[in-house]
C-alpha positions, 0 to 999 in steps of 0.5 A: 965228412963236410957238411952236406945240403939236401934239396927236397920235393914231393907233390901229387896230381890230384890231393890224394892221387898219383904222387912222386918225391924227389930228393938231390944232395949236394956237398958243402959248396951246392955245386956237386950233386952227390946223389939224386934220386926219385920215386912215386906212389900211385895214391898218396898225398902231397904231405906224405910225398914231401915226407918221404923226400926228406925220409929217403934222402937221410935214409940214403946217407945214413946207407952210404956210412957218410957222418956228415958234419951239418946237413941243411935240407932245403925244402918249399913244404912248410908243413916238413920245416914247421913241423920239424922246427916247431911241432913235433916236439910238441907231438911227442909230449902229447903223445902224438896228439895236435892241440885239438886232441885229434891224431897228428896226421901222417905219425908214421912218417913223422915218427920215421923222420923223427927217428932218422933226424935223430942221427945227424944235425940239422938245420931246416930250411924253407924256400919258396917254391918255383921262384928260381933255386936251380936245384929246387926246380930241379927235384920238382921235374924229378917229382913231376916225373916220378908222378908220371911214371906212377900215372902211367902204370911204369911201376907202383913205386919208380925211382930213378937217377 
């Protein structure tokens, strides 16, 4: 399979509070949406939801059988980019432990993507929020739905398309 581009979004309203995640993976040319989907919790926090947008959309690909030649995940949460690029390996060498000695925050999630990145190549991008990539705004309207929805009571954990 060619390669593939991942575009990713989590957020909450109130830090923690009702959150969502949203994830849109596209084929080489970022032209064709192959698969989009959300989904939310009623109490979490922004990391854990930009986490989980990551953790689902690779969970998706590795469920479709897809063995994608590179994938590039496009994220504006430089807390998933610098972490994959230049903490985590560092968090395993110290036994998921940060430089103050205290527990890395979120090691579940962190470890589940560890996991799942472990099967593929990629490369991970960050790009600034809300400054105009389409598909970037367009999984922040996704999140922002899925927060509704868990806001509203229509389920603790929606997902849609």
């Amino acid at each position: 399979m060619d390669s593939l581009k991942i575009y990713t979004d989590g957020g909450c309203s109130g830090n923690p509070g009702p959150g969502g995640w949203a994830f849109i993976i596209t084929g080489e040319d970022g032209a064709s949406i192959i698969a989009q989907k959300y989904g939310g919790e009623e109490i979490t926090t922004n990391n854990r939801m930009e986490l989980t947008a990551v953790i689902s959309a690779l969970e998706f690909i590795g469920q479709s059988g897809a063995a994608p030649g590179q994938i590039t995940v496009y994220t504006d949460s430089q807390y998933v980019q610098k972490g994959m690029k230049e903490w985590i390996a560092k968090w395993k060498t110290d036994k998921w432990r940060t430089s103050a000695k205290t527990p890395v925050k979120n090691s579940d999630l962190w470890l589940r993507l560890d996991s799942l990145a472990s099967g593929f190549s990629i490369e991970w991008v960050w790009i600034e929020g809300h400054a105009g990539n389409a598909l970037n705004e367009a999984a922040d309207q996704m999140t922002q739905m899925a927060i509704k929805s868990v806001s509203f009571g229509l389920g603790r954990k929606g997902s849609g398309q």
